[in-house]
ChimeraX commands (.cxc) that place a marker at each C-alpha (Angstrom):
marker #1 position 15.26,2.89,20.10 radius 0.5
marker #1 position 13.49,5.76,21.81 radius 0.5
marker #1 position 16.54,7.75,21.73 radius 0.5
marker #1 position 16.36,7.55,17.72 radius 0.5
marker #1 position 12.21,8.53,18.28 radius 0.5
marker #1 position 13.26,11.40,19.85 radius 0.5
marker #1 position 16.00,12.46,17.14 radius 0.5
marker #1 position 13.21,11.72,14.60 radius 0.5
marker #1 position 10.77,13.99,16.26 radius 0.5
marker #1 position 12.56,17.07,17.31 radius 0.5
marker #1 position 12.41,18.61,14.18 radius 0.5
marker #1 position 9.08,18.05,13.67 radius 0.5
marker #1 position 8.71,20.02,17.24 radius 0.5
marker #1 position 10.77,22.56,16.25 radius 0.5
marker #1 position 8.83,23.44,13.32 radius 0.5
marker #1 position 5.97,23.73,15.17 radius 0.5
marker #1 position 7.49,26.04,18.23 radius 0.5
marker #1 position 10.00,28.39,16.41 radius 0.5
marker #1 position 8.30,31.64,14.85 radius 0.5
marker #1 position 7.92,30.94,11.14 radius 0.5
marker #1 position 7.59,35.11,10.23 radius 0.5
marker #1 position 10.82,37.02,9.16 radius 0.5
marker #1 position 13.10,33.88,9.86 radius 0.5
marker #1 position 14.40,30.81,7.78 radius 0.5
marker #1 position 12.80,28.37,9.56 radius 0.5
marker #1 position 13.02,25.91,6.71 radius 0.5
marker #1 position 17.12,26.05,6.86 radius 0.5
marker #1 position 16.86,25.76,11.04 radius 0.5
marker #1 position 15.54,22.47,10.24 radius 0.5
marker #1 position 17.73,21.39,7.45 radius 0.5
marker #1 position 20.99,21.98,9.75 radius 0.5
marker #1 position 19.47,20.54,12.76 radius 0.5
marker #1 position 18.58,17.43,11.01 radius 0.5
marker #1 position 22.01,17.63,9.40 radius 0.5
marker #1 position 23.55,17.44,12.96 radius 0.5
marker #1 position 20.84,15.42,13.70 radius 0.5
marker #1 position 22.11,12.64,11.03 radius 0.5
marker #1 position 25.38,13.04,12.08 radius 0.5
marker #1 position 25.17,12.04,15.61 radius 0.5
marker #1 position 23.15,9.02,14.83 radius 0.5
marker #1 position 25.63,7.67,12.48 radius 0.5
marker #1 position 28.03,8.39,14.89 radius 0.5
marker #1 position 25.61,6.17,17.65 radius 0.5
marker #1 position 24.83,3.31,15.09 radius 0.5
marker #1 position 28.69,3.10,14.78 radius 0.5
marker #1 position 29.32,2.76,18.43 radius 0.5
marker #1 position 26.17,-0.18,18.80 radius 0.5
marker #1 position 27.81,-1.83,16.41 radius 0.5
marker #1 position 30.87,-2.16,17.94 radius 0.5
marker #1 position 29.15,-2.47,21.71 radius 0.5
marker #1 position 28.05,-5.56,20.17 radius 0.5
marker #1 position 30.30,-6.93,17.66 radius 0.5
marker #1 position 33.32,-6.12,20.07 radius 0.5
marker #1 position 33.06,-5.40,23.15 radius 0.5
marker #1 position 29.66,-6.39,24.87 radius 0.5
marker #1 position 28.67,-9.68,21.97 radius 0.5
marker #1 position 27.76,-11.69,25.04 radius 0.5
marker #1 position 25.01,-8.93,25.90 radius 0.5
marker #1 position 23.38,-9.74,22.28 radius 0.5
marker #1 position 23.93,-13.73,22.50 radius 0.5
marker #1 position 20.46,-15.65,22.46 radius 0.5
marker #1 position 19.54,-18.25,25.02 radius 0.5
marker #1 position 19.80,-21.86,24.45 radius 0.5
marker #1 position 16.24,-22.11,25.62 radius 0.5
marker #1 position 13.53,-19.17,25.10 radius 0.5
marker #1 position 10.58,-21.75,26.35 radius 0.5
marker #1 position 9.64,-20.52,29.64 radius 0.5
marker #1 position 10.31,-22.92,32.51 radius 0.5
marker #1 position 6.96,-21.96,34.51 radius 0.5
marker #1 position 4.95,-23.49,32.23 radius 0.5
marker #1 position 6.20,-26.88,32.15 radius 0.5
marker #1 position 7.69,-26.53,35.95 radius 0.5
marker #1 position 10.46,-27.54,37.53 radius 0.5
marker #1 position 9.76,-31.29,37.71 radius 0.5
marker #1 position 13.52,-31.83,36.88 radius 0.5
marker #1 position 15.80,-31.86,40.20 radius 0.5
marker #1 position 18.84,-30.48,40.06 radius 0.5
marker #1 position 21.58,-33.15,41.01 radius 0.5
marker #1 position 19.32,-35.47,37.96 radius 0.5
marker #1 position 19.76,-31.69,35.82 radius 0.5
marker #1 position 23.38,-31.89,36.25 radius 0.5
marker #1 position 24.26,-35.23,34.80 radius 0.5
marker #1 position 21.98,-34.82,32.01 radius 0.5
marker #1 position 23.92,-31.17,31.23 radius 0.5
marker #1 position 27.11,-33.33,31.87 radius 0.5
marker #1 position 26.14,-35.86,29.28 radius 0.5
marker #1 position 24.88,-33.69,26.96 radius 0.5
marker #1 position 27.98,-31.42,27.29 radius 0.5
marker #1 position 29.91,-32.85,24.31 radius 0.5
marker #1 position 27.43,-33.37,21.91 radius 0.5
marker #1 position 26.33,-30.20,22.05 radius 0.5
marker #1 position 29.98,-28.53,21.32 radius 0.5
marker #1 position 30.29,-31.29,18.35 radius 0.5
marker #1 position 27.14,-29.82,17.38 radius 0.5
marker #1 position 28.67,-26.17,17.52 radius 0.5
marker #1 position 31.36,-27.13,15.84 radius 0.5
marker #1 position 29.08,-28.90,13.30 radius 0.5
marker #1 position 27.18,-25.78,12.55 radius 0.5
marker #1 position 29.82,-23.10,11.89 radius 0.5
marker #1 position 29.39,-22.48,7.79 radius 0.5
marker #1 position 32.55,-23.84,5.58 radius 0.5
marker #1 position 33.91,-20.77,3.36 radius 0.5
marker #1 position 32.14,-21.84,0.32 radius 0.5
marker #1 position 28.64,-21.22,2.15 radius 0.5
marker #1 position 30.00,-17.61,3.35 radius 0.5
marker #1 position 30.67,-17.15,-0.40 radius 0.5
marker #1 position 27.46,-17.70,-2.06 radius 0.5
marker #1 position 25.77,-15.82,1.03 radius 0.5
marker #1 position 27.72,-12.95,0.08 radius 0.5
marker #1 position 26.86,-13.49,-3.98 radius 0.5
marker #1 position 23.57,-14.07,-3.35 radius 0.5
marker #1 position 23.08,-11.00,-1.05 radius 0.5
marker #1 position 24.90,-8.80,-3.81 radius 0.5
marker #1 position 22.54,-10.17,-6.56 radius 0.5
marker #1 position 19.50,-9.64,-4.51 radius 0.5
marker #1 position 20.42,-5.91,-3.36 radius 0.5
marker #1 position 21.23,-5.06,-7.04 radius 0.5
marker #1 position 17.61,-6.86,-8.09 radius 0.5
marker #1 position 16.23,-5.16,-5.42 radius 0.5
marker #1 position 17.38,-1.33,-6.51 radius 0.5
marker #1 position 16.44,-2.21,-10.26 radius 0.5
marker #1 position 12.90,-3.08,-8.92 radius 0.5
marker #1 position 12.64,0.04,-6.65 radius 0.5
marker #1 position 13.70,1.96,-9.00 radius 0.5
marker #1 position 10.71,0.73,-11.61 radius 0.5
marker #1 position 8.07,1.23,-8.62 radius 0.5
marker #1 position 9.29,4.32,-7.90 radius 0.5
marker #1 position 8.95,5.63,-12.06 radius 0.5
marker #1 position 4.78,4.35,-11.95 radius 0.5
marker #1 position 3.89,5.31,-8.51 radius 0.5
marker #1 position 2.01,8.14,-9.71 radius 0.5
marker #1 position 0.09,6.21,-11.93 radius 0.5
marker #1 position -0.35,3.07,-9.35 radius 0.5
marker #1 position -1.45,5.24,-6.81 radius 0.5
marker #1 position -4.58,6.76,-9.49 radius 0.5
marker #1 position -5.05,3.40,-10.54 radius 0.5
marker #1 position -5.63,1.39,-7.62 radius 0.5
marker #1 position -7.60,4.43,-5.72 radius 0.5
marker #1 position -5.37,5.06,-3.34 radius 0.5
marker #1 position -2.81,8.00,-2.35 radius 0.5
marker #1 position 0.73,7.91,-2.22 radius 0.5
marker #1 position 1.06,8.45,1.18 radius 0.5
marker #1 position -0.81,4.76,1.98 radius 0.5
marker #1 position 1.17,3.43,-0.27 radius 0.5
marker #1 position 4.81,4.86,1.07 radius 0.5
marker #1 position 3.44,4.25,5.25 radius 0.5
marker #1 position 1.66,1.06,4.33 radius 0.5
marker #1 position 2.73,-0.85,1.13 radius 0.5
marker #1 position 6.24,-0.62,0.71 radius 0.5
marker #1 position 7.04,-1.69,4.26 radius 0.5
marker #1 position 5.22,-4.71,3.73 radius 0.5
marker #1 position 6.74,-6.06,0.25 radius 0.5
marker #1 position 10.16,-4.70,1.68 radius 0.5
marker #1 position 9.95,-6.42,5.38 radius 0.5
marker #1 position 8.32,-9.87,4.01 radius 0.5
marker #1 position 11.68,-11.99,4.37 radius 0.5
marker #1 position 12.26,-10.72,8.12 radius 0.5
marker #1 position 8.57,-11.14,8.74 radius 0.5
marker #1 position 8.92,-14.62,7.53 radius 0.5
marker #1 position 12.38,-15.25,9.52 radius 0.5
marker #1 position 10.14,-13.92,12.87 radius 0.5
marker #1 position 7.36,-16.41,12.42 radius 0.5
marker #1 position 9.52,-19.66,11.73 radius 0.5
marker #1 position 11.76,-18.49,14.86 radius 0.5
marker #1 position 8.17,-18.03,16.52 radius 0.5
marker #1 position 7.08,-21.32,15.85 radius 0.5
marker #1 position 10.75,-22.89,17.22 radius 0.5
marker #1 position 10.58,-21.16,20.54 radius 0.5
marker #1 position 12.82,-18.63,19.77 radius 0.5
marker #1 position 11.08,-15.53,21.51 radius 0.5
marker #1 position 14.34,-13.57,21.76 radius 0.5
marker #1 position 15.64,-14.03,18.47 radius 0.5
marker #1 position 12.68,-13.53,16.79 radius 0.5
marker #1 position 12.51,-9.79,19.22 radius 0.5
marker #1 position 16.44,-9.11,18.38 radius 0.5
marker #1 position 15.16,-9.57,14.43 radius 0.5
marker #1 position 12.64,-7.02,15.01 radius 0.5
marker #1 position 14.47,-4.36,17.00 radius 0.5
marker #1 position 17.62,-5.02,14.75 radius 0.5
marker #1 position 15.44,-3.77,11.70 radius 0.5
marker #1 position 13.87,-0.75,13.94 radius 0.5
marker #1 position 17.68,0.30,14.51 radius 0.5
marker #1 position 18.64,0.04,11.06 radius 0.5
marker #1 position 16.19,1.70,9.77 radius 0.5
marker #1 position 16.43,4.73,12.51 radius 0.5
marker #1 position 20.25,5.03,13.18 radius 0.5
marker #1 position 21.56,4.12,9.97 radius 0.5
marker #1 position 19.26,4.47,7.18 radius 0.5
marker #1 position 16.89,7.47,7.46 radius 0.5
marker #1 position 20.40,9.56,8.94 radius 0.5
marker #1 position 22.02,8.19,6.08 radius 0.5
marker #1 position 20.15,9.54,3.39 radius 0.5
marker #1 position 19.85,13.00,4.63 radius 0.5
marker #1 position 23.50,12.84,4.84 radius 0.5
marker #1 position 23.62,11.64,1.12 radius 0.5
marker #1 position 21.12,14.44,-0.29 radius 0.5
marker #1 position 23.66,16.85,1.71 radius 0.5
marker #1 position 26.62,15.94,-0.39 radius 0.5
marker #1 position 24.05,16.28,-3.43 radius 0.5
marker #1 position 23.54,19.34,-2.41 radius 0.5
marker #1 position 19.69,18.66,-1.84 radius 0.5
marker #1 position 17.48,19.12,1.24 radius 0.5
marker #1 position 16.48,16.81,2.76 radius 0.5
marker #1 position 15.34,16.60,6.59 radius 0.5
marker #1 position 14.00,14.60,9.23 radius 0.5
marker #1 position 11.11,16.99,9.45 radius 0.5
marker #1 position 7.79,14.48,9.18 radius 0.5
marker #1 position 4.14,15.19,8.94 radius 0.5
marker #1 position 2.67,15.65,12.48 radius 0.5
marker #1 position 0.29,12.88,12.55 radius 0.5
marker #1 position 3.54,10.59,11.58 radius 0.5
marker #1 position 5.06,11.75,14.36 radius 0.5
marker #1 position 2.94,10.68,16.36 radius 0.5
marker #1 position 2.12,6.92,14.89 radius 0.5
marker #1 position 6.40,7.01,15.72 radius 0.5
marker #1 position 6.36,8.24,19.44 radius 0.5
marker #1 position 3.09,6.16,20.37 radius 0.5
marker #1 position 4.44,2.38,18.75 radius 0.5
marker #1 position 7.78,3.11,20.03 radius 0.5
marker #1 position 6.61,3.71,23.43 radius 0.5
marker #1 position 4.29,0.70,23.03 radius 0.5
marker #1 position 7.19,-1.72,21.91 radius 0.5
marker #1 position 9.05,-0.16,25.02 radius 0.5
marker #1 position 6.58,-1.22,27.45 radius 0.5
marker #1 position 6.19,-5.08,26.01 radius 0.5
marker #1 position 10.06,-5.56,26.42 radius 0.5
marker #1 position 10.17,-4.20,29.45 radius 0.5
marker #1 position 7.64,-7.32,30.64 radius 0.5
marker #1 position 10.33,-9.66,29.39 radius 0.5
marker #1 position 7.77,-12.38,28.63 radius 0.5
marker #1 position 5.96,-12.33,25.35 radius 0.5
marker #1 position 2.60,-14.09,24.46 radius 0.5
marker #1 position -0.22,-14.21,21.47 radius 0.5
marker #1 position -2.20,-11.84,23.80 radius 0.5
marker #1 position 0.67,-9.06,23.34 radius 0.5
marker #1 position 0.70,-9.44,19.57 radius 0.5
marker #1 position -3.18,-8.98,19.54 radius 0.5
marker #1 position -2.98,-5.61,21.28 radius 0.5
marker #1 position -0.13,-4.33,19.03 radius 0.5
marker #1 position -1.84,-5.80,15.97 radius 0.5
marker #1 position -4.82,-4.05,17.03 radius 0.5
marker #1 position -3.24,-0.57,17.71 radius 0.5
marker link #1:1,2 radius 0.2
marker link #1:2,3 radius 0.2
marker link #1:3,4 radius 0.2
marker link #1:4,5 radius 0.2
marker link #1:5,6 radius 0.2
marker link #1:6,7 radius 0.2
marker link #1:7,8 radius 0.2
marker link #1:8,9 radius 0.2
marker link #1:9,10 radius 0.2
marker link #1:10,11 radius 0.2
marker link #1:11,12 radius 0.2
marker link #1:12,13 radius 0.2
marker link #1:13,14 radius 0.2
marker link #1:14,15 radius 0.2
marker link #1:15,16 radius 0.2
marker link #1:16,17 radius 0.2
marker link #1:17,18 radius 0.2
marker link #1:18,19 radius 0.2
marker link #1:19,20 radius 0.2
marker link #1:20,21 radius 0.2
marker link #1:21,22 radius 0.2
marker link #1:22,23 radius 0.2
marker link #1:23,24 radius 0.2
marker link #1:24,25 radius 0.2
marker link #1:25,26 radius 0.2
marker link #1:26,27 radius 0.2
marker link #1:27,28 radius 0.2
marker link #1:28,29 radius 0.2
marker link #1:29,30 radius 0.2
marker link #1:30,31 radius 0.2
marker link #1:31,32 radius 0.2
marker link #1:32,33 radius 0.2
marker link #1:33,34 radius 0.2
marker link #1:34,35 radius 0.2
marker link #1:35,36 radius 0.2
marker link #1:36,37 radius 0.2
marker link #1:37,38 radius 0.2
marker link #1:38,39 radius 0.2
marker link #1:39,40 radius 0.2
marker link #1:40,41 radius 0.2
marker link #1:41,42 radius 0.2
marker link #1:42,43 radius 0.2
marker link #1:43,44 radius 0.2
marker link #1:44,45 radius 0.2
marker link #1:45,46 radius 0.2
marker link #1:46,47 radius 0.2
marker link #1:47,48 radius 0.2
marker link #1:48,49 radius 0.2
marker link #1:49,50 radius 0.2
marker link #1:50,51 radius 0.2
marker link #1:51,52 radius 0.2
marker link #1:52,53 radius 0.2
marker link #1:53,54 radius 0.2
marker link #1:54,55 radius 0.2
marker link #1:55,56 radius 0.2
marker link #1:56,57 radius 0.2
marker link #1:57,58 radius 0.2
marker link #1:58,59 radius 0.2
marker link #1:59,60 radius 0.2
marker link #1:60,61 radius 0.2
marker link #1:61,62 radius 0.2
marker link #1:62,63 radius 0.2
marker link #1:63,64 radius 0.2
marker link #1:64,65 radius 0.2
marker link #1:65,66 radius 0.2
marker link #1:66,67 radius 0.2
marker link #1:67,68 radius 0.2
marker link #1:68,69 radius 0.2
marker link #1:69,70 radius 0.2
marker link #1:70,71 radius 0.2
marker link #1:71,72 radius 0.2
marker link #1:72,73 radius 0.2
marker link #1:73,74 radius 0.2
marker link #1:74,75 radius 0.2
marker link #1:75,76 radius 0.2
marker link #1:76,77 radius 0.2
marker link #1:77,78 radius 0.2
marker link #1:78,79 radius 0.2
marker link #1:79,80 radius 0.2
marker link #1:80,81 radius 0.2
marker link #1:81,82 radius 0.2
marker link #1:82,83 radius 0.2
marker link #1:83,84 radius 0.2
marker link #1:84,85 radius 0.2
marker link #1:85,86 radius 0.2
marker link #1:86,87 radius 0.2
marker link #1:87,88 radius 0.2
marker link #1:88,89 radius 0.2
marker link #1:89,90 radius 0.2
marker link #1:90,91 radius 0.2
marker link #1:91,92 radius 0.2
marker link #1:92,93 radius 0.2
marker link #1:93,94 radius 0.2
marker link #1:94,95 radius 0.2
marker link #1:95,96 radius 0.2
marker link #1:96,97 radius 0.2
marker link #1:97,98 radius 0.2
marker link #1:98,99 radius 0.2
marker link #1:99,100 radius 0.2
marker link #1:100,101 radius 0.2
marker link #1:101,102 radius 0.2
marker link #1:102,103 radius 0.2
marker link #1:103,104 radius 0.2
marker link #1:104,105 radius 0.2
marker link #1:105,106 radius 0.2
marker link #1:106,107 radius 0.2
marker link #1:107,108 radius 0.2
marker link #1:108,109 radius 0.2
marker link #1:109,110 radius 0.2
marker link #1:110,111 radius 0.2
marker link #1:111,112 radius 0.2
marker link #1:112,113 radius 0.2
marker link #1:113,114 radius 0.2
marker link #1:114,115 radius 0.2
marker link #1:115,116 radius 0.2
marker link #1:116,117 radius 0.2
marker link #1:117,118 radius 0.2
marker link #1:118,119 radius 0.2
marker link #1:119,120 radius 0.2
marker link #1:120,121 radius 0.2
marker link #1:121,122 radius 0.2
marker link #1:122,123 radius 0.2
marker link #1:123,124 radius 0.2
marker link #1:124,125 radius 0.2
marker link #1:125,126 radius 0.2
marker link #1:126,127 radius 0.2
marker link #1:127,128 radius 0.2
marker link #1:128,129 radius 0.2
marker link #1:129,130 radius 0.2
marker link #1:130,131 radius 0.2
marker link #1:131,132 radius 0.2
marker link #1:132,133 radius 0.2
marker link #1:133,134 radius 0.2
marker link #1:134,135 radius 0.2
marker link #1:135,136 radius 0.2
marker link #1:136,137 radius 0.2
marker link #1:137,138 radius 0.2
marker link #1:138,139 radius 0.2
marker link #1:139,140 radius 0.2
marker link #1:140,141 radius 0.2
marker link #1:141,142 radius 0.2
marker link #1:142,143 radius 0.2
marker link #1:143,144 radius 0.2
marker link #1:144,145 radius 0.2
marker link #1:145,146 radius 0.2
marker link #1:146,147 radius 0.2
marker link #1:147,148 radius 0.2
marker link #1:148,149 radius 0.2
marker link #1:149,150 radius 0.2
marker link #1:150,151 radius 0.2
marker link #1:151,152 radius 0.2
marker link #1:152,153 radius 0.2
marker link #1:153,154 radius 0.2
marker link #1:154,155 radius 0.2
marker link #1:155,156 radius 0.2
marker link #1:156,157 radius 0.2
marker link #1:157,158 radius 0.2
marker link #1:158,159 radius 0.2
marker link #1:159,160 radius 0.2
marker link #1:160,161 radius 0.2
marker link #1:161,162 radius 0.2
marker link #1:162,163 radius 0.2
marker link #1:163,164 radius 0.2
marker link #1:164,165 radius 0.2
marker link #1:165,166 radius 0.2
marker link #1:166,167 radius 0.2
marker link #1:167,168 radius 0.2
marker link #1:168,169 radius 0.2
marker link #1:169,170 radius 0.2
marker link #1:170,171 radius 0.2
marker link #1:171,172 radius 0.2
marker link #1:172,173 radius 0.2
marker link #1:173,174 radius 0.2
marker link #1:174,175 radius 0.2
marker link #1:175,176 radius 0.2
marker link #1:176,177 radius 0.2
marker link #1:177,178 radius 0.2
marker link #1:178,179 radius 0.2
marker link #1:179,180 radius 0.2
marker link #1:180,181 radius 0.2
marker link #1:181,182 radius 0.2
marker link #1:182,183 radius 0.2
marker link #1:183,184 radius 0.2
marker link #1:184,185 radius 0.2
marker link #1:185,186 radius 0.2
marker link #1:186,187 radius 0.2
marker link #1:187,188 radius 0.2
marker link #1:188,189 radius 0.2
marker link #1:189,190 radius 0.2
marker link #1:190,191 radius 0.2
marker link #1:191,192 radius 0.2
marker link #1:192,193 radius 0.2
marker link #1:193,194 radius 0.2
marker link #1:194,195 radius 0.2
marker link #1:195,196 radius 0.2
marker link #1:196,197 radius 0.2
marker link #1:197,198 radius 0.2
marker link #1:198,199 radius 0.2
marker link #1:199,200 radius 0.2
marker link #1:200,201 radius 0.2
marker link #1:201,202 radius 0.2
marker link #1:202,203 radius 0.2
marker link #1:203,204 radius 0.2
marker link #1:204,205 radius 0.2
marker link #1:205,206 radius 0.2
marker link #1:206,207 radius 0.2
marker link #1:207,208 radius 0.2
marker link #1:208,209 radius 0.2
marker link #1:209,210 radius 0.2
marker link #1:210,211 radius 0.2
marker link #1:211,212 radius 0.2
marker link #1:212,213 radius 0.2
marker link #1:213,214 radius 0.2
marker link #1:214,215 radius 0.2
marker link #1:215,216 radius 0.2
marker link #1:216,217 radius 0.2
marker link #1:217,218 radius 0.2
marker link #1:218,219 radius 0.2
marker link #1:219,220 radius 0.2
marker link #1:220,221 radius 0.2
marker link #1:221,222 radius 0.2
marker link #1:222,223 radius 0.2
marker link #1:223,224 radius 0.2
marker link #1:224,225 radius 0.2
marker link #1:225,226 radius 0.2
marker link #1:226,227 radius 0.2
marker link #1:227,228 radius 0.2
marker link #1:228,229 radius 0.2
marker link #1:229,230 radius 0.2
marker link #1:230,231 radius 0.2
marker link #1:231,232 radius 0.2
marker link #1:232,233 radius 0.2
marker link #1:233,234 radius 0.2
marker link #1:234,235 radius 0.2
marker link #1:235,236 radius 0.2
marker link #1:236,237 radius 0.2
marker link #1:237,238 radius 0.2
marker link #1:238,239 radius 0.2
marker link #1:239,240 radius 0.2
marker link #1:240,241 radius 0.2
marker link #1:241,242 radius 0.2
view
């Protein structure tokens, strides 16, 4: 994640350090983000097989995200064992129990099809009146593109977070997160400049200053929470309020 930050905000450095008089500095940052784009894909590729492949254990959520401190260990360990022992079976019937039959993996893949085409249909309508929503509601385009779209467009994983909150499951609910953070920075943004380069249009990963800042400041922020490895309502207060 902060090696994607930093791919995100080089050009945005480089525009501000290379002399802008005599020199193309505008097509400097169009092929650097081009390489740029390039390399990520290239790195979102590779995570995806580090943990589809090779490493899946790595990525594999624990059967219990409650922490054991709080309750104690009031359990000992040769009574532990026999309850694991008896609970053994059950628990791989249960496995078994829970793997989706073919006709489920079908109409998950029909339904995701239908929504991603409902989806593009309904971007592309926002999209056509955002001039006119932004000078009717007051506000400028730039709220609405930083602000408003990443709400309405990361409600369902927002709701998928909260009900894994409210189950205990801290680490799913943080692989959720991160996964979309990825996504978004290795495959999506990379992505489209690679697109508008086969349209022949320029696009860049060159971002307003004060953008790249809001990046480099929640990334490092996000950093330093996982790196605690325990998560509680006073953490989300602090992010919420940054």
């Amino acid at each position: 994640m902060l090696v994607a930050a930093v791919a995100l905000i080089l050009p945005t450095i480089l525009y501000s350090t290379l002399p802008t008089e005599g020199e193309d500095i505008h097509g400097k940052i169009l092929s650097f983000s081009r390489a740029t784009a390039v390399v990520l894909l290239l790195i979102y590729l590779i995570f995806l097989y580090f943990q589809l492949w090779t490493h899946p254990h790595v990525f594999l959520d624990e059967k219990d995200d409650v922490d054991h401190d709080t309750y104690g260990d009031s359990i000992e360990e040769p009574l532990q064992q026999q309850v694991d022992e008896a609970t053994g079976e059950a628990s791989e019937s249960q496995e078994e129990d829970d793997r989706p039959s073919a006709s489920d993996v079908y109409s998950a893949i029909a339904t995701l099809i239908i929504s991603a085409a409902l989806i593009t249909k309904c971007t592309q309508y926002f999209i056509g009146s955002l001039d006119k929503t932004a000078q009717s509601l007051h506000i400028t385009k730039t709220f609405i593109a930083i602000f408003l779209i990443p709400l309405a467009s990361n409600a369902p994983e927002l709701s998928q977070v909260v009900a894994a909150s409210k189950q205990r499951k801290i680490n799913f609910a943080i692989g959720v997160i991160i996964g979309s953070i990825l996504q978004i920075a290795l495959l999506v943004l990379p992505l489209l400049v690679v697109i508008g380069w086969y349209m022949g249009r320029a696009m860049d990963l060159y971002f307003e200053t004060s953008q790249t800042y809001i990046l480099l400041l929640a990334v490092l922020s996000v950093n330093q929470v996982l790196q605690d490895g325990k998560y509680t309502y006073f953490h989300g207060i602090m992010l919420l309020s940054m």
